[in-house]
BAMI-793318 format. One line per 10 residues: number of its first residue (from 1); for each residue x, y, z of N, C-alpha, C. Coordinates in nm, 2 decimals. Layout:
# residues N
NUM) X:Y:Z:X:Y:Z:X:Y:Z ~ ...
END
This chain:
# residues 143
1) 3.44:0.75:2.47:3.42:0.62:2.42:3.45:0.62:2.27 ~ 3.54:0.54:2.24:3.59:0.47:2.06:3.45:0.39:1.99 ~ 3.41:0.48:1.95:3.34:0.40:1.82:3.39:0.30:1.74 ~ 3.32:0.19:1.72:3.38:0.06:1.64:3.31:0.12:1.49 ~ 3.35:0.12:1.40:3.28:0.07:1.29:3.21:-0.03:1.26 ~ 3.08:-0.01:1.16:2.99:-0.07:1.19:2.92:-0.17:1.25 ~ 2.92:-0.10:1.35:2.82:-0.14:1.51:2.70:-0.04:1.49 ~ 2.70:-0.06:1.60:2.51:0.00:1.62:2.50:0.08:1.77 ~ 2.50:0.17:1.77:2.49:0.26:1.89:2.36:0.34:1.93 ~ 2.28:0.35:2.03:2.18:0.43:2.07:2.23:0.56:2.13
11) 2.19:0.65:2.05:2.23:0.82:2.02:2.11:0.88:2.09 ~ 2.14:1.00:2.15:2.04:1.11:2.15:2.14:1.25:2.13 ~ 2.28:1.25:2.10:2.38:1.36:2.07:2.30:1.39:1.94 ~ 2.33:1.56:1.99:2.25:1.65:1.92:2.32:1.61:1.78 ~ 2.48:1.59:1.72:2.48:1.58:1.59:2.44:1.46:1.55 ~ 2.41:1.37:1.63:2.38:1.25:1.55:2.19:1.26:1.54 ~ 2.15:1.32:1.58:2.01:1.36:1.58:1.97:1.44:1.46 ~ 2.09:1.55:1.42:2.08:1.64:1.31:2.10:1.57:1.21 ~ 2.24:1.50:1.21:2.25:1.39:1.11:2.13:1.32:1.05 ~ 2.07:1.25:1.17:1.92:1.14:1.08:1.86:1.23:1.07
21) 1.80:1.37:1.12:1.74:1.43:1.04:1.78:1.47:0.94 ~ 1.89:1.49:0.89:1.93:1.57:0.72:1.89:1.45:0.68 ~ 1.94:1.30:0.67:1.92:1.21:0.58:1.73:1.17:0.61 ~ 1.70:1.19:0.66:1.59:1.22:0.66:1.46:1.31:0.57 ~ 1.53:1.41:0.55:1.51:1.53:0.43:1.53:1.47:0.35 ~ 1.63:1.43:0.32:1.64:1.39:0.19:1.60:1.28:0.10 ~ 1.56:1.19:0.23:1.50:1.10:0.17:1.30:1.16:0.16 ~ 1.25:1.19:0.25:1.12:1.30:0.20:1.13:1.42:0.27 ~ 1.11:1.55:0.12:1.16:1.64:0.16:1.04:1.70:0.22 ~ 0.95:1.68:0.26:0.83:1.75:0.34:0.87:1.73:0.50
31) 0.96:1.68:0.52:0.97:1.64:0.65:1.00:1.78:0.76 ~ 0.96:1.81:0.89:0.92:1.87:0.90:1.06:1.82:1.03 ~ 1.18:1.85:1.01:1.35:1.81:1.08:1.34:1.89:1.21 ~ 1.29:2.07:1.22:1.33:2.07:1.35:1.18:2.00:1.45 ~ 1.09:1.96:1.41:0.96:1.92:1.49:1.02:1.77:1.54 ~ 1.05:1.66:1.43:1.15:1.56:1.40:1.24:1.54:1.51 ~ 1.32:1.62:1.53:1.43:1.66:1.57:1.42:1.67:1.72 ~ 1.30:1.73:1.79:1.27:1.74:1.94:1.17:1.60:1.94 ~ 1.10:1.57:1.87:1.06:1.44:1.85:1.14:1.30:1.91 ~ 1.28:1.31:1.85:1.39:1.20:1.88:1.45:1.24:2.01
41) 1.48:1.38:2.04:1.51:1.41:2.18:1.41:1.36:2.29 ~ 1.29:1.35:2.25:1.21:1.36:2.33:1.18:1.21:2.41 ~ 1.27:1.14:2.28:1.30:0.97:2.33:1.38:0.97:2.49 ~ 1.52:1.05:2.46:1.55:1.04:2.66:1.47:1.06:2.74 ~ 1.35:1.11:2.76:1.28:1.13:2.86:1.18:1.04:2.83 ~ 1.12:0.98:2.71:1.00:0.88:2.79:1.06:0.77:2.74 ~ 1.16:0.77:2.72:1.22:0.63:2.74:1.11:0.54:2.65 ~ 1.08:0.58:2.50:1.03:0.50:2.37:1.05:0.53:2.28 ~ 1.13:0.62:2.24:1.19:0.66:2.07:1.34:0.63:2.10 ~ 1.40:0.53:2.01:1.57:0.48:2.04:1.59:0.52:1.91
51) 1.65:0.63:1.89:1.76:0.63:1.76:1.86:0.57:1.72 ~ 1.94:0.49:1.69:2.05:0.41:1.71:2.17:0.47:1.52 ~ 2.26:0.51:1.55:2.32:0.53:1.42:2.46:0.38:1.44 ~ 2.50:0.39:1.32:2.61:0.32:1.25:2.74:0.41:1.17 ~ 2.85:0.39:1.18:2.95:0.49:1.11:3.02:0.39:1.06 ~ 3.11:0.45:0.95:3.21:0.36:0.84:3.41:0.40:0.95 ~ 3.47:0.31:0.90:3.56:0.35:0.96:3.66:0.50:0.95 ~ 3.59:0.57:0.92:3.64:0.72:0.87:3.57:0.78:0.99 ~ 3.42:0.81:1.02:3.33:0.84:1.12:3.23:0.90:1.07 ~ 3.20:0.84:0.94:3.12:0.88:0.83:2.95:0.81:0.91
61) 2.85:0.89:0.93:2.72:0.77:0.95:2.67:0.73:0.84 ~ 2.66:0.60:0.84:2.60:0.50:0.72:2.48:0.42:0.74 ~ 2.41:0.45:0.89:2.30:0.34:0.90:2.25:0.45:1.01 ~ 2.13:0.45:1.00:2.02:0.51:1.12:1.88:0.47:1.14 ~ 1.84:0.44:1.22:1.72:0.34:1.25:1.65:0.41:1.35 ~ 1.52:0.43:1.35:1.44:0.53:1.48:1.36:0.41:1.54 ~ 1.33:0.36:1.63:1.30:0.22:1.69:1.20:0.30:1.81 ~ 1.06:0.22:1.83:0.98:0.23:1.93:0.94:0.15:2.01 ~ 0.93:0.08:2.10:0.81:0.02:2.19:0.69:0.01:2.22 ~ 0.62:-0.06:2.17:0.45:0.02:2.15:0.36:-0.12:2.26
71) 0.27:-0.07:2.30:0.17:-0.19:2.35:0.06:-0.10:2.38 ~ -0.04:-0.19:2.35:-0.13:-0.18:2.42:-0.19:-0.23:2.45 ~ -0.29:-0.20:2.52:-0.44:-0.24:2.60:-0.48:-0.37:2.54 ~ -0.52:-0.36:2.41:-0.52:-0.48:2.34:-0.51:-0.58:2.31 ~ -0.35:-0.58:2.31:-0.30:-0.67:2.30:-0.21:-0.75:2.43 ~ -0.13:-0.85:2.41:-0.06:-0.81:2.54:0.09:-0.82:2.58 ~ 0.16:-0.84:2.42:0.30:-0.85:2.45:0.29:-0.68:2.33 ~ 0.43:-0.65:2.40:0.51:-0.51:2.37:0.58:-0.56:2.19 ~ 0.53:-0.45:2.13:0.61:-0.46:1.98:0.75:-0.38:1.95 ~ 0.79:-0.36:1.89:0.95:-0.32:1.84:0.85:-0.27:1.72
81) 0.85:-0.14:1.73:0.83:-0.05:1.58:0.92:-0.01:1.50 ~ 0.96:-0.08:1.38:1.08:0.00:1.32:1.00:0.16:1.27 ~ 1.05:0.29:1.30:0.97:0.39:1.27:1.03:0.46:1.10 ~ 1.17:0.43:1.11:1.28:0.46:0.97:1.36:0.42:0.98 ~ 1.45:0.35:0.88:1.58:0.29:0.87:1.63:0.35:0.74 ~ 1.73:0.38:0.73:1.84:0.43:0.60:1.95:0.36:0.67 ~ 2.01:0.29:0.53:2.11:0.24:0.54:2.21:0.30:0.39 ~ 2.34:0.32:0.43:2.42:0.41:0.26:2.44:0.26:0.19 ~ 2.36:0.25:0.03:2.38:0.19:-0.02:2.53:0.07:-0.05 ~ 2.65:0.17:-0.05:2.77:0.10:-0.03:2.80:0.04:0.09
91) 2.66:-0.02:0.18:2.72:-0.10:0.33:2.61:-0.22:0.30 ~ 2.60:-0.28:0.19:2.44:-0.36:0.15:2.44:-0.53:0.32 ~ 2.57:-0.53:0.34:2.57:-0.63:0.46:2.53:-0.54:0.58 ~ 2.51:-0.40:0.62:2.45:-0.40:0.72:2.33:-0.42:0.75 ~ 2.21:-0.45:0.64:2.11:-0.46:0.67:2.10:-0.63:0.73 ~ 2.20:-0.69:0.65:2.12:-0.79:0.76:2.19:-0.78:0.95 ~ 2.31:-0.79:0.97:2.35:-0.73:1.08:2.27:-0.66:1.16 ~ 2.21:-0.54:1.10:2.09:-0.49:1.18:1.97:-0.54:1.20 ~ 1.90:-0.65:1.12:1.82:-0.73:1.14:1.87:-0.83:1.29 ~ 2.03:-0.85:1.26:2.06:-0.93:1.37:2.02:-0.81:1.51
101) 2.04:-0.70:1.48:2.06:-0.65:1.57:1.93:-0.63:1.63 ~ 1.81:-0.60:1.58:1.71:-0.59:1.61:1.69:-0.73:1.69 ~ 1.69:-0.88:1.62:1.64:-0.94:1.68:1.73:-0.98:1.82 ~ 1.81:-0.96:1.84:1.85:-0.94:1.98:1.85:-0.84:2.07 ~ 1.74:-0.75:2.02:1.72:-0.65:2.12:1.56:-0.71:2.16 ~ 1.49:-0.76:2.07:1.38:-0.85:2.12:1.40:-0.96:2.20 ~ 1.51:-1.07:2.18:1.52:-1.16:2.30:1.56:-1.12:2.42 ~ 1.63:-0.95:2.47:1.66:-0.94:2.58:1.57:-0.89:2.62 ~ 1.44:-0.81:2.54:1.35:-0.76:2.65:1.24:-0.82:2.63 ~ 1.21:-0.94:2.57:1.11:-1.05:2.57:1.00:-0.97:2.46
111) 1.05:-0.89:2.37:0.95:-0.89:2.28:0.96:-0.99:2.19 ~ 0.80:-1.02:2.12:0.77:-1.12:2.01:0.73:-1.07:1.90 ~ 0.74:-0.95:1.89:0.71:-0.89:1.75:0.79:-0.78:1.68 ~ 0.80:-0.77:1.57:0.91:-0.68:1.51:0.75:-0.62:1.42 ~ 0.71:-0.48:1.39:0.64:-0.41:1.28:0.68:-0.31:1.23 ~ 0.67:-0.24:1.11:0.69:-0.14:1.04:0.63:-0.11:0.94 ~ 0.60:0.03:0.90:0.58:0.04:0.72:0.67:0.08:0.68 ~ 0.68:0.04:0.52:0.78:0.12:0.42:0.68:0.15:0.29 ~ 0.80:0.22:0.23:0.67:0.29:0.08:0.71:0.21:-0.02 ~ 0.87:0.14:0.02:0.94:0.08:-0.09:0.93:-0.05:-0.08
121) 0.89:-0.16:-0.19:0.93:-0.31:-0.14:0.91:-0.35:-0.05 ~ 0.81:-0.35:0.00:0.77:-0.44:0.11:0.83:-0.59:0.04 ~ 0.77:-0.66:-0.05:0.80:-0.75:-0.10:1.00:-0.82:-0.07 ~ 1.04:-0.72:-0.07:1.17:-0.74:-0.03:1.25:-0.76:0.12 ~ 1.15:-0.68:0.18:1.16:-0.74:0.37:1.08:-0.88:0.37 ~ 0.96:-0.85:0.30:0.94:-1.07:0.32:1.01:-1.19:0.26 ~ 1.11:-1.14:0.15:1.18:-1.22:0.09:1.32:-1.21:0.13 ~ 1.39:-1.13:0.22:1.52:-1.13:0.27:1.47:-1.14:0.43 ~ 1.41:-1.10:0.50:1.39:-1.12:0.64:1.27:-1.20:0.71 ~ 1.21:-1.25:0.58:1.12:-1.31:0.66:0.98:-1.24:0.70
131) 0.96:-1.13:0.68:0.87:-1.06:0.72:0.73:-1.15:0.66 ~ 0.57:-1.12:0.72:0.47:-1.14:0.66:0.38:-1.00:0.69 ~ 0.29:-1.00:0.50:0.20:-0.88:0.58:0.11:-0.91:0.63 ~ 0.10:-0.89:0.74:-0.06:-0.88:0.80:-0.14:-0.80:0.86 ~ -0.13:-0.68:0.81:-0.25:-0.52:0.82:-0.19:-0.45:0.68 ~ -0.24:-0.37:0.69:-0.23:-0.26:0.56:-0.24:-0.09:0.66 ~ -0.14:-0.03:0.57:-0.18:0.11:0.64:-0.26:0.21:0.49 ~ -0.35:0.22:0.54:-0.42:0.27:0.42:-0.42:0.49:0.48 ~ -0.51:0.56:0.39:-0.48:0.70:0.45:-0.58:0.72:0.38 ~ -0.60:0.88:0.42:-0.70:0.93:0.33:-0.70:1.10:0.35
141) -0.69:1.19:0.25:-0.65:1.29:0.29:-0.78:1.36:0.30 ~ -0.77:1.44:0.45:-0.90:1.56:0.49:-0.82:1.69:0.44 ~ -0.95:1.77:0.36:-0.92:1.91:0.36:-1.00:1.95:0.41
END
């Protein structure tokens, strides 16, 4: 299969799995890539972790997104978790594209919600996408 440049493809090939894990590292280096790494594999079998990469027309990856399906008991429609997204600075139009792309992955499976955290600008997902906050992920470290 021909890869188009910047599209959006759902991966579980081991180099494209190693790939979001390096760029992963690098973006925090505590990251723990081979636990990570059987983590995202472990999406073909229960069928709820979707990695999806993006490449430039060379076959460079430029975009990787780790995407979940969550519901519960609670509630009663299914969410779209964004879990990580890196996008290479020099592609600044794919992020909305990928926005497009997200929300057409919710109209085909009737989800009504999109969630995520970031560390960075939240302020910037509710002023370019529309986002609102409404929870907080707060932490607290046990020794």
């Amino acid at each position: 299969m021909e890869l188009k440049p910047l599209e959006f493809y759902l991966t579980y090939n081991h180099n494209d799995l190693t790939n979001i894990c390096r760029k992963l590292k690098e973006w925090d280096s505590t990251t723990d890539t081979d636990r990570y790494y059987t983590y995202l594999k472990s999406g073909f079998f229960n069928q709820k972790i979707f990695p999806f990469v993006s490449y430039n027309s060379i076959g460079d990856m430029i975009a990787c997104t780790i995407l979940s399906v969550t519901s519960s008991p609670m509630y009663i429609d299914s969410v779209l978790y964004i879990q990580w997204v890196w996008i290479d600075p020099h592609y600044p139009s794919l992020w909305k594209k990928g926005m497009k792309f997200l929300y057409e992955i919710c109209k085909q499976f009737g989800i009504k919600k999109i969630t995520g955290n970031t560390r960075r600008l939240p302020e910037a997902f509710q002023r370019k996408f529309g986002f609102i906050q409404t929870d907080a992920i707060i932490e607290k470290e046990v020794i």
